[in-house]
N, C-alpha and C positions, 0 to 999 in steps of 0.2 A: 529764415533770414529775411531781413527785411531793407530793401534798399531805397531810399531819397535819393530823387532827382530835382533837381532846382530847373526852373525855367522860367523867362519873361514871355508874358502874353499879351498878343495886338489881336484887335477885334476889330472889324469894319464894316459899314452898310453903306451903301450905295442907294440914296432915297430919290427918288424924283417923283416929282408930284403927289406926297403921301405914300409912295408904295416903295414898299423893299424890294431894289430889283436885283442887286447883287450882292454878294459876302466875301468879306476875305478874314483871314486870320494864320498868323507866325507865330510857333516858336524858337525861341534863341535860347540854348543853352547857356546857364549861366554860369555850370559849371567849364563848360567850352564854349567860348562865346566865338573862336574861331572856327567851329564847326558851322558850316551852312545852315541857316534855320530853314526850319519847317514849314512849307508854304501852300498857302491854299487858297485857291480863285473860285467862287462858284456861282451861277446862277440863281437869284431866288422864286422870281418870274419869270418864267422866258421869253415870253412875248414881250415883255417889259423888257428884257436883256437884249434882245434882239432891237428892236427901236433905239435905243439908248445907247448902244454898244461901243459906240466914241467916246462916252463920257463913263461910261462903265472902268474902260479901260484907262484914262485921264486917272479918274480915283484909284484905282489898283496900281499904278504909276508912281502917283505919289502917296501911297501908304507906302509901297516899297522903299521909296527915299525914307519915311520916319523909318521903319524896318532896318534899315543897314544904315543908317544915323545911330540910331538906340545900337547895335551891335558893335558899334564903331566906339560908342562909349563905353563897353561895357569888357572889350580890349583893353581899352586904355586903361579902366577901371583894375580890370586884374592885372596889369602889366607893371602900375604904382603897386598893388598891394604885395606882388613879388617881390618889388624891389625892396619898400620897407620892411618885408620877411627877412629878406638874402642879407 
């Protein structure tokens, strides 16, 4: 048996001065886009995360605003394509 799962993916880096200092990445199901996505913060430097950890966190911030903006669409997206089913 083989099963498909659809999901949208976010990818992010967090660059200062040339270096990767931190990663995030979400997924939102697209088949349940009311399920909580998948989330994930990570260090890529640490000494570099550590110095920067203000602005690390600023960008992990606002990825999450795109993150639940995009999820927010994608509601609304299956919510019309219900209704023109129904």
């Amino acid at each position: 048996m083989f099963n498909l799962t659809k999901k949208t993916t976010f990818e992010g880096i967090t660059t200062i001065d040339g270096i990767n200092v931190a990663g995030c990445r979400a997924e939102i199901s697209s088949e349940n886009p009311n399920d909580m996505p998948t989330l994930t913060h990570y260090p890529i430097d640490k000494n570099a995360y550590m110095e920067n950890r203000t602005q690390c966190l600023q960008d992990y911030a606002e990825f999450l605003n795109a993150v639940y903006a995009a999820q927010n669409d994608l509601i609304a997206e299956k919510a019309a394509a219900e209704t023109t089913e129904g």
